[in-house]
N, C-alpha and C positions, 0 to 999 in steps of 0.2 A: 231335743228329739226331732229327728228330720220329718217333714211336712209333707215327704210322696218318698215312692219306692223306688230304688236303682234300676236302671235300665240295665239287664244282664249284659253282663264285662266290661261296664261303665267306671266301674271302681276296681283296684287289685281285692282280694279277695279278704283281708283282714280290716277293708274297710266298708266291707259287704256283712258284714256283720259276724264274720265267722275268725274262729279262735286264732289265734298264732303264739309260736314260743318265741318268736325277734323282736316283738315291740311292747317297750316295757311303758310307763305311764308317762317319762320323759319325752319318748318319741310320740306317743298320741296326743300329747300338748303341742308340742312342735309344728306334727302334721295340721290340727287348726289355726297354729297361728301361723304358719305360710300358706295355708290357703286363704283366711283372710285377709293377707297381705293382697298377696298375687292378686285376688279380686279388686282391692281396691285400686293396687296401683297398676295393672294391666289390664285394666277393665273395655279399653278402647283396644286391645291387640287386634283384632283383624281387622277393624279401621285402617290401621299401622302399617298392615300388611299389604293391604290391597292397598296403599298410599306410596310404598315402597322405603319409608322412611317412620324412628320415634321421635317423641319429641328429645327435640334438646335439652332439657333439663330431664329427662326420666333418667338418665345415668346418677345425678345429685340426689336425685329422690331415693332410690337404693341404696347409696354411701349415706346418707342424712339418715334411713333405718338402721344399718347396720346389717341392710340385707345384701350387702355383696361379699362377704365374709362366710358364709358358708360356700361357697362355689372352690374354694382351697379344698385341696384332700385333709383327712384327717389322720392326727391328729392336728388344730388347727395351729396356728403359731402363736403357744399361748402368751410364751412371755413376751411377745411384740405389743402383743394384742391389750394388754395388760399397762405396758407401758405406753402406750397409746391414752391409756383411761377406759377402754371398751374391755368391761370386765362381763359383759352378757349379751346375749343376742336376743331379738324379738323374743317376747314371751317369758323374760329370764332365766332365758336356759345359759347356766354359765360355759364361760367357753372352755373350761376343760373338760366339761362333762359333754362335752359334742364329738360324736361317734361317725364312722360312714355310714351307721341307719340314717342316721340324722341327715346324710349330705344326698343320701339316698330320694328323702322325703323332701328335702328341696327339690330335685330336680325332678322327681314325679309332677311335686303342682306346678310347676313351672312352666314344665310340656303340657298341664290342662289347657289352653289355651288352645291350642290347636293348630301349632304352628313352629319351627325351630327359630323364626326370624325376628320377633319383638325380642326374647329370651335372648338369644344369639346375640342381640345388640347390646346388653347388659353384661351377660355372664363368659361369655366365652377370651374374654382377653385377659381379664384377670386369674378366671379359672385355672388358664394355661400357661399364661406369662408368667405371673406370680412367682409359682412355687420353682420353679428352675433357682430364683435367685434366693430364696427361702432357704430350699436345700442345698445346693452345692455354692452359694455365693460368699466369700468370708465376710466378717464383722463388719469392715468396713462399707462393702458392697453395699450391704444390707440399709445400712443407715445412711446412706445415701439415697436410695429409692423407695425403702416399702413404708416407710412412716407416710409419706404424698400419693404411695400407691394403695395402699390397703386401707385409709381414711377416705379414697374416694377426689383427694384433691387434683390427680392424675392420672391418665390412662396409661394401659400395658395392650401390647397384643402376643401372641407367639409366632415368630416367622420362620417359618422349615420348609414351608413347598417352594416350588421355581417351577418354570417353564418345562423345564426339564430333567426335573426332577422330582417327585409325590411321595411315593411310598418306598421309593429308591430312594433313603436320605443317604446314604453314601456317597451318592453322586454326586451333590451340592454344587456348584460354582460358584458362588459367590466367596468373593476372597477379600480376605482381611489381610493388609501387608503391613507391616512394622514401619512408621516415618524414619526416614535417617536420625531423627536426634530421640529415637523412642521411646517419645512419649504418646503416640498414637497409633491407633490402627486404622489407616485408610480403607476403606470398604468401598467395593462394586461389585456393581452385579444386578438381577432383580430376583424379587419374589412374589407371586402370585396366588392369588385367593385367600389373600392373608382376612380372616373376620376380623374388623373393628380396627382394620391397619386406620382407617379416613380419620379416626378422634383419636386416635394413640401418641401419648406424648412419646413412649419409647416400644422398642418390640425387643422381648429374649429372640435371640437372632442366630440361629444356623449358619453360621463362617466356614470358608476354608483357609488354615490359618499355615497351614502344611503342606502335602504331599497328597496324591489321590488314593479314594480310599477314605474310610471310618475315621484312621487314625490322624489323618491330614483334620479332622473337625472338630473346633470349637463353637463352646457360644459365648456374644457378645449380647448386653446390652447398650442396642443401638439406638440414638436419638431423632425420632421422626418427624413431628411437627415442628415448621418454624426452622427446620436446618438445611443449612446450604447443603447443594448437591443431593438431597432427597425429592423426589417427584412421584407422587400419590395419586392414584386416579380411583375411580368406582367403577368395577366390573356389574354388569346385570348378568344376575343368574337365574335361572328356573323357578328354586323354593329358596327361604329364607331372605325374600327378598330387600326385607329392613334391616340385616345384618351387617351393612357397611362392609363387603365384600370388597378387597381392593389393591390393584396392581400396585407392585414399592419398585423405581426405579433410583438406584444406590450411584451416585456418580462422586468419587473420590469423597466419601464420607469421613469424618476423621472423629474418629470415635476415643477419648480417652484411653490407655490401658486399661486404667482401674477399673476400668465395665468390664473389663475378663471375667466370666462366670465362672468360679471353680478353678481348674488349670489349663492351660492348653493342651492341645489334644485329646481330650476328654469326651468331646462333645454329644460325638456319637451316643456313648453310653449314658450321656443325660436326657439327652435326645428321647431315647426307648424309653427310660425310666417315667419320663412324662407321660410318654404317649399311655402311661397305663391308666391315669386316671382320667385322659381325655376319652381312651374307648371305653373306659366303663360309665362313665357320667352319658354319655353321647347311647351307650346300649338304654340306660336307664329311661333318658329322654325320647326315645325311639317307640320304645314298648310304648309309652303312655301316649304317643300319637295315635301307634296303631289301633290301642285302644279308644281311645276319642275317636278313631272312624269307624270301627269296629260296631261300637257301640251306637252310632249317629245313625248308621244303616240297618241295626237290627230294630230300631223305636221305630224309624222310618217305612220298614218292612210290618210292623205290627197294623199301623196305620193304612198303608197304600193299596191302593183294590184292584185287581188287574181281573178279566175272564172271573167274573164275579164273585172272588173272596178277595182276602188280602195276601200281600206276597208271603207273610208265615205259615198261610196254609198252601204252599206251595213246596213239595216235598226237596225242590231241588235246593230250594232257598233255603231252607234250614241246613240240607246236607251244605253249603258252601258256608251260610255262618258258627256250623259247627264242627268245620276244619278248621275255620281263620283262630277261633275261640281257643283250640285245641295248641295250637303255637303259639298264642299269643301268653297263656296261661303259664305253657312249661316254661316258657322260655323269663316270665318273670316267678316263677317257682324259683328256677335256677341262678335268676338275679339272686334274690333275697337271701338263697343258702350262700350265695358266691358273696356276697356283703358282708352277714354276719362270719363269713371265714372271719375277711380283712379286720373285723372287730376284735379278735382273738390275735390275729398273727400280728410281729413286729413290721415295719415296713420293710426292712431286709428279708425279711421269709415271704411277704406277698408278693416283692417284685421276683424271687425266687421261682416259689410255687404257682405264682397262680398269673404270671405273664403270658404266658400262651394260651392259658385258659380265658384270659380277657379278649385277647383278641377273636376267639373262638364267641366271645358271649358280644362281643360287638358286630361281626357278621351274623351271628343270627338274628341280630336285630335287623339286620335289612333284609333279612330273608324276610321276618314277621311283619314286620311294615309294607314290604313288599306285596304281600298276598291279601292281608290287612285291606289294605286301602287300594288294591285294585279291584277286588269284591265289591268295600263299600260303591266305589264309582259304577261297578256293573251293576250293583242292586238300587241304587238310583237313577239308575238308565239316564234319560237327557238331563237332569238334572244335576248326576254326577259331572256332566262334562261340560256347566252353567260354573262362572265365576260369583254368580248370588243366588240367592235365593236358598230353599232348604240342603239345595246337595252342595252348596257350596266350602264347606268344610271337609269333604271328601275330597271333591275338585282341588283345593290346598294342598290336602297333606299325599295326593299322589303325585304334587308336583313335587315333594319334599323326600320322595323315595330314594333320588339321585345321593341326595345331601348328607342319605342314613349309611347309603352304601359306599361312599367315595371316602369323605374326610375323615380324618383320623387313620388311614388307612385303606387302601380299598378290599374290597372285597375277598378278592384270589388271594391277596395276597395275606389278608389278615389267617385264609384259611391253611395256607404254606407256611405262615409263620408260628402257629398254634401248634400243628405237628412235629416241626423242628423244636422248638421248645418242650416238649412233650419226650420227644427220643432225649436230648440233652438232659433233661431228669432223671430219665430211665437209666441211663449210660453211668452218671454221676453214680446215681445212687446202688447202682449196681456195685460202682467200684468201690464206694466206701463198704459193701455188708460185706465183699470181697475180703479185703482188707481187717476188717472187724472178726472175721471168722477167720481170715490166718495168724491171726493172736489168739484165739483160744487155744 
């Protein structure tokens, strides 16, 4: 039984003590035993943060639980996972019965913390790298990297951006060429703002292995630490500042064939396919900032006395925390119905259906963060704009607005790619009822 009462939109609503038909007893076990993970082992996170750096061992301490293994889409890889000897995950939730609520409720507590950059330094390379070689890598692929990468014995990152190139991955330049006796792919080039490139033994890698253009790209797993002709630096960024953010300078890299992910030319379309559960993890983790400052500014507001009441009794202050409240809410309404889809559909009908519609639920995550936590920092006044003391967690997560709206996507563009995606359904499905009614 909890010991005090939630701060209104402290918690999503079905942990606010009210009903829901998505979370059945599995996931409410779950959701305690990652939040008292998270507590124990992120307990110092904005230490972390404001240090710019985790410890060195907190990546072992997640593989040594078996907490980096929900950061995979679902469903997870059971029979790896299995053959491995990891037949359960914290709590004993076994791994076939791990759903995307489940992966959902990881990244809620995750982002409790108040911050994308402790988290970021853990989950975002496996998250993303991972599964590229999961799904389209053959047999061999596989057993070559995910036994060392899914135990935690080695890192992964995912590298698709460049200098000149983000959410244009068509563009790509880095090229992968064929050695004369081919058996390798020479790589160069660079890539930029790669998370977690600084500890990454390898990166699933965006090549042009072709011609310019989608079809000219493949992906390679490329080896980063410790190999000639790779040059690694640390970019400083704004928010996520512990995330191991970091420039890859590729100077005639010679990468095996056998790292060919899938087939050549390909790449493009594995490319997108990823990006789907990187915008909806990244939507999910977004919301639960907004809220953490959402909520930091309305306790804050309960308390603070301005022109002799407090900022709650000030009509404008409620009107601004009951707009932020008002998107923060639909917009994880429409998370949750958007999850439990993916729980029902194969993964072939969700990167179908519901691809444009992700990218549509990951910019509005920056919209809601956006207005989220530029509030909090105006209803904290100087405090908001103090790197400690009470507004300090506002202060944080408005530096972390950039990070919600850019990666994975930016913004415009995620908003132009939800529509095209949207008519291309429409068009599709138009033509099969077409088709289906000139047989009757």
């Amino acid at each position: 039984m909890s010991k005090s009462v939630p701060i209104p939109f402290s918690e999503p609503p079905w942990l606010m003590g009210l009903p829901s038909a998505y979370y059945n007893e599995s996931h409410r076990k779950w959701q305690k035993t990652c939040r008292a993970l998270v507590d124990e082992l992120m307990a110092d996170a904005g230490e972390w943060e404001r240090a710019g750096d985790v410890p060195a061992d907190l990546y072992s301490k997640f593989a040594a639980a078996n907490f980096l293994i929900p950061n995979l889409s679902s469903p997870l890889p059971v029979a790896w996972l299995k053959k491995l000897g990891i037949h359960t995950l914290p709590g004993d939730l076994k791994v076939e019965d791990f759903d995307y609520l489940h992966t959902l409720i990881y990244c809620d507590e995750m982002a409790r913390i108040g911050s994308m950059g402790p988290s970021g330094a853990i989950n975002i390379g496996i998250a993303y790298g991972l599964p590229p070689i999961l799904k389209f890598g053959d047999q061999k692929l596989q057993e070559k990297f995910v036994p060392d990468i899914i135990t935690g014995r080695k890192r992964i990152c995912i590298a698709i951006t460049e200098p000149g190139a983000g959410s244009d991955v068509s563009n790509i330049a880095t090229t992968a060429m064929r050695s004369e006796d081919g058996k390798h792919f020479v790589v160069n080039g660079t890539k930029k703002w790669i998370t977690n490139g600084l500890w990454s033994d390898y990166a699933s890698m965006a090549v042009r292995t072709g011609g310019p253009g989608p079809s000219g790209l493949s992906m390679l797993v490329v080896p980063l630490l410790n190999t000639p002709g790779v040059n690694m630096r640390r970019i400083r960024v704004g928010g996520q500042t512990s995330a191991g953010t970091t420039f890859i300078e590729l100077d005639d890299v010679k990468v095996p064939v056998e790292n060919l992910i899938g087939k050549e030319g390909k790449g493009m379309i594995y490319v997108m396919q990823n990006f789907n559960h990187e915008r909806l993890t990244i939507a999910i983790g977004v919301n639960r900032l907004a809220r953490v400052a959402l909520s930091s500014a309305f306790e804050y507001c309960m308390k603070r006395e301005a022109f002799g009441k407090t900022l709650m009794e000030q009509p404008v202050v409620r009107h601004r925390l009951a707009k932020c409240g008002a998107d923060l809410e639909a917009h994880w309404a429409w998370i949750e119905q958007f999850v439990y889809s993916m729980t029902k559909l194969s993964e072939e009908e969700g990167n179908r259906e519901l691809g444009g519609l992700t990218a549509l639920a990951k910019a509005q995550a920056g919209r809601v963060i956006e207005s989220c936590a530029s509030t909090a920092v105006l209803l904290f006044g100087g405090n908001g704009y103090t790197k400690t003391g009470q507004g300090e967690i506002a202060e944080r997560i408005y530096r972390e607005v950039p990070g919600a709206r850019i990666p994975g996507g930016s913004e415009d563009v995620m908003l132009d790619l939800a529509i095209r995606q949207l008519v291309k359904n429409f068009q599709r499905k138009t033509k099969e009822l077409d088709t289906a009614m000139s047989k009757l």
